[in-house]
ZAPAFI-102400 format. One record per atom (N, C-alpha, C, CB): residue number from 1; x, y negated, z. Coordinates in Angstrom, 3 decimals, decimal comma, m for minus. Glycine has a CB too. Layout:
<lozas>
[NUM [X Y Z]] ...
</lozas>
This chain:
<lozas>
[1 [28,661 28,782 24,716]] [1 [28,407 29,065 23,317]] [1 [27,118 29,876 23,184]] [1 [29,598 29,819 22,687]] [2 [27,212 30,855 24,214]] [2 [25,511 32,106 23,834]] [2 [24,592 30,768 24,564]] [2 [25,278 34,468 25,220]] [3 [24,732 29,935 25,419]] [3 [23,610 29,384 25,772]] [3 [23,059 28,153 24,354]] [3 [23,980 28,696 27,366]] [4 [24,247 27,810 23,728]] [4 [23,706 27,250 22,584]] [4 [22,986 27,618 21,587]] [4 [24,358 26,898 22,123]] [5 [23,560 29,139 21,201]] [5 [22,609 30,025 20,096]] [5 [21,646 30,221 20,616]] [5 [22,983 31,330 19,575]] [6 [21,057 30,319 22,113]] [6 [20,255 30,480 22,553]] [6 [18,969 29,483 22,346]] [6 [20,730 30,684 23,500]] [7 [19,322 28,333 22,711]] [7 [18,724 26,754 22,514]] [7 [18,605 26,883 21,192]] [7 [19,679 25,341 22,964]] [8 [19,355 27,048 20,343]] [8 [18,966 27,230 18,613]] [8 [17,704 27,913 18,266]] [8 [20,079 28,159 17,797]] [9 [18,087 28,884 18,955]] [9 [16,418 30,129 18,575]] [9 [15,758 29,430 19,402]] [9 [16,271 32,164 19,070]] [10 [15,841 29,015 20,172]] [10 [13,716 28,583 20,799]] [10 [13,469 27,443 19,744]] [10 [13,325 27,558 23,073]] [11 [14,737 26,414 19,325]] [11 [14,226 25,473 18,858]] [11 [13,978 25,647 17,470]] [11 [14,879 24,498 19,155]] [12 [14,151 26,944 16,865]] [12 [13,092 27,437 15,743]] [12 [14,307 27,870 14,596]] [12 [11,786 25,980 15,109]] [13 [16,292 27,604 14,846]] [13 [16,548 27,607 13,612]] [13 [16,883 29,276 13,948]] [13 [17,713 26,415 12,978]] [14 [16,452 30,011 12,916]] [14 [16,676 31,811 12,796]] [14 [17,191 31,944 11,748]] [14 [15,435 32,862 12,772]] [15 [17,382 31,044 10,879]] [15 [18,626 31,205 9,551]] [15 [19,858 31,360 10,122]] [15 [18,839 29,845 8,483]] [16 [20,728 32,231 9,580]] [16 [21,844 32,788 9,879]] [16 [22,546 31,544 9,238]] [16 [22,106 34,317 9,360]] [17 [22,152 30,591 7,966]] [17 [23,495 30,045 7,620]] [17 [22,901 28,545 8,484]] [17 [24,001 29,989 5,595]] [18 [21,470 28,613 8,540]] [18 [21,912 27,402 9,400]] [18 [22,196 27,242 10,803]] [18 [21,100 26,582 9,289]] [19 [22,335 28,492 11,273]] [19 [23,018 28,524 12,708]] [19 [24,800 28,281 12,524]] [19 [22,643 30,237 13,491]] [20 [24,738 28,944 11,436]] [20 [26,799 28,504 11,069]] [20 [27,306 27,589 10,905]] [20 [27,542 28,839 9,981]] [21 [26,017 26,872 9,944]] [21 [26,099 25,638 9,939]] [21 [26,249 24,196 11,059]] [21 [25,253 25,664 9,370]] [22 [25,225 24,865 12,104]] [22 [25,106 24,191 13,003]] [22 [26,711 24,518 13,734]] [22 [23,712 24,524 13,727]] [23 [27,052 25,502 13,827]] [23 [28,656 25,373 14,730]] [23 [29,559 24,939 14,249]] [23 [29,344 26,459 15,164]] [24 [29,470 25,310 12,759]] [24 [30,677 24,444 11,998]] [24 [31,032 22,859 11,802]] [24 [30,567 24,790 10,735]] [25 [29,641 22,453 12,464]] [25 [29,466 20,978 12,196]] [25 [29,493 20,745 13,799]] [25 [27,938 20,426 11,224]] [26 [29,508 21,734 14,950]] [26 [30,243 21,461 16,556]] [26 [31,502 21,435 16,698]] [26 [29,980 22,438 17,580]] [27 [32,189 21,999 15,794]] [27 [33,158 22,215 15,684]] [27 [34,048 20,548 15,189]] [27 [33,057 23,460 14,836]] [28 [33,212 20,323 13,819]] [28 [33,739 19,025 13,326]] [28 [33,990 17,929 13,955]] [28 [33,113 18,616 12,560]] [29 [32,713 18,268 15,122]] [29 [32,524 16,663 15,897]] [29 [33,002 16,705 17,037]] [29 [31,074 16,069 16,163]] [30 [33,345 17,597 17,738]] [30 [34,739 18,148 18,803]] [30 [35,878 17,769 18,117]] [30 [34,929 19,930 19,106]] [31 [36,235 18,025 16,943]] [31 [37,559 17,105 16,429]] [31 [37,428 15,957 16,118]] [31 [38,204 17,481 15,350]] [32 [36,251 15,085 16,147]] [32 [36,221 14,254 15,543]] [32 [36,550 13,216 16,457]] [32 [35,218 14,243 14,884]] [33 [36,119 13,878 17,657]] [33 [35,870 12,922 19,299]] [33 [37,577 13,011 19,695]] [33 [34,499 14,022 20,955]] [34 [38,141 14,070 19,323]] [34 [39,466 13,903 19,592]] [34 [40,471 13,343 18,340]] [34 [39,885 15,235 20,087]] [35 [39,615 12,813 17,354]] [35 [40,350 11,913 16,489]] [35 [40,140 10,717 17,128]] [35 [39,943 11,882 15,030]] [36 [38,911 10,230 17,516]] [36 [38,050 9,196 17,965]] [36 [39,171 8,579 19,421]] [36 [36,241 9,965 18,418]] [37 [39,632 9,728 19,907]] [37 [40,105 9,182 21,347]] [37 [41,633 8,856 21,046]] [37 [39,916 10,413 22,724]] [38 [41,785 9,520 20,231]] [38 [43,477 8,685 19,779]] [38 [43,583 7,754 19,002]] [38 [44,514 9,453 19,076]] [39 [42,580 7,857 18,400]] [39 [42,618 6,056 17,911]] [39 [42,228 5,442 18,072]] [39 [42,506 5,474 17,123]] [40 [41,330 5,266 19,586]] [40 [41,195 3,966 20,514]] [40 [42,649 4,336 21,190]] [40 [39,619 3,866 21,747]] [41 [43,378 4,999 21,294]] [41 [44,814 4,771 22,169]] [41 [45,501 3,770 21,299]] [41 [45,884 6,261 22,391]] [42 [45,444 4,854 19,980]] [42 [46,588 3,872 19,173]] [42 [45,920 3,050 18,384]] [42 [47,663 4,600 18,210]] [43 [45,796 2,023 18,623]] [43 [44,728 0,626 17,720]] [43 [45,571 0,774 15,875]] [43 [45,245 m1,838 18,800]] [44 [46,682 1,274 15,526]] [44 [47,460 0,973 14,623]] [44 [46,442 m0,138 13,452]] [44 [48,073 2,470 14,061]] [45 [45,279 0,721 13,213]] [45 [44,034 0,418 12,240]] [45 [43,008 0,153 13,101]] [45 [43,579 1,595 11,233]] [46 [42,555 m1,114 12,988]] [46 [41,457 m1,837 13,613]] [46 [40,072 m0,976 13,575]] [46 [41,285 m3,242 12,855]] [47 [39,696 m1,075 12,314]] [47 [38,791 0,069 11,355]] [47 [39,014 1,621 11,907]] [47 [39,393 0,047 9,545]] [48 [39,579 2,379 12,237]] [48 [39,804 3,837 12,366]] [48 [38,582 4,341 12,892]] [48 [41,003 4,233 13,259]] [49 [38,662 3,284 14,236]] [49 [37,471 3,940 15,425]] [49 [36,431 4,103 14,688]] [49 [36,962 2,993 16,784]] [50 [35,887 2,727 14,007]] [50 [34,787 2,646 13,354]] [50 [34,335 3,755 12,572]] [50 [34,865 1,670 12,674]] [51 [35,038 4,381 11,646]] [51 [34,668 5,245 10,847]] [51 [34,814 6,512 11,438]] [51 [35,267 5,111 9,727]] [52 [35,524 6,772 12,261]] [52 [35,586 8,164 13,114]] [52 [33,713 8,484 13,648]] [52 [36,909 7,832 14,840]] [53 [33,802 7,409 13,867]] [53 [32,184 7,057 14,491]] [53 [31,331 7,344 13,784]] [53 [31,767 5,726 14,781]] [54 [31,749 6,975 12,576]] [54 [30,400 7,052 11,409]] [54 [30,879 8,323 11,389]] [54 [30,239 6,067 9,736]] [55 [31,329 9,162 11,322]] [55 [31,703 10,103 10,882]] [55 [31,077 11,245 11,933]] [55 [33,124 9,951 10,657]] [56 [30,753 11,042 13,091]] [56 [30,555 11,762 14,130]] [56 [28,747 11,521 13,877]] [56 [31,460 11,177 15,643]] [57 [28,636 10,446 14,173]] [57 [27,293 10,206 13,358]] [57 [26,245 10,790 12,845]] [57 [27,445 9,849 12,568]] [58 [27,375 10,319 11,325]] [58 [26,735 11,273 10,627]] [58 [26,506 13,287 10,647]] [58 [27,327 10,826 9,597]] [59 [27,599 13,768 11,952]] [59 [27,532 14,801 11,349]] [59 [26,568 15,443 12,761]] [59 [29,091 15,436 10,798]] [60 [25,940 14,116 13,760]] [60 [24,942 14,694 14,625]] [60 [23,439 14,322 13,757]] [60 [25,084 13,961 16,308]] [61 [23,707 13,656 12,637]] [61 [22,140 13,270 11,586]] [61 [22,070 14,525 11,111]] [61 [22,162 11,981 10,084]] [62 [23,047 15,073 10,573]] [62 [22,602 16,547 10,034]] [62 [22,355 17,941 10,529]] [62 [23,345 16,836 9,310]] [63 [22,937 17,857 11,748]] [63 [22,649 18,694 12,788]] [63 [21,043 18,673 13,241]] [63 [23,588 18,283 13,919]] [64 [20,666 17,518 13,880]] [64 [19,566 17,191 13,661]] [64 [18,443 17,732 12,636]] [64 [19,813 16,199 13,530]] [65 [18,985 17,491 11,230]] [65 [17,919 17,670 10,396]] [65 [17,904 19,200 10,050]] [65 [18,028 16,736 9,160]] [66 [19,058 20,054 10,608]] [66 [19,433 21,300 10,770]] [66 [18,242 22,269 11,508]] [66 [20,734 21,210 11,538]] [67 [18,114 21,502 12,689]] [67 [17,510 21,776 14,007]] [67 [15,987 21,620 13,421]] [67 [18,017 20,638 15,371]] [68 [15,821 20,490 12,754]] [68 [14,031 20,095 12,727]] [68 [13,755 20,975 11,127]] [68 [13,547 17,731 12,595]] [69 [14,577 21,422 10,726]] [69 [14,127 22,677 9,382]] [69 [13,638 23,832 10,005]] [69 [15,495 23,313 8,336]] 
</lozas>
């Protein structure tokens, strides 16, 4: 975790909310990967994976655009 805040500050973000931001959205996509892995177990919904995906996705696009602010 300190080696990540760490990597944050060289890579320029020193906003306090977008460093929160940035964990709160590590946080999302750590659950998201463990939504992601139970519903390739359980196929119930063909579609699930798919959108878990988009969903993970999207929340490394904003991280991203987190990082390059």
């Amino acid at each position: 975790m300190d080696n990540e805040i760490d990597r944050l500050k060289r890579s320029g973000i020193v906003d306090r909310k977008a460093k929160k931001r940035v964990e709160v959205i590590r946080k999302k996509v750590a659950q998201f990967q463990q939504q992601l892995a139970g519903a390739k177990q359980q196929p119930d919904d063909p579609e699930e994976p798919a959108r878990i995906q988009a969903q993970i996705d999207a929340a490394h696009a904003e991280m991203k655009k987190l990082k390059e602010s």
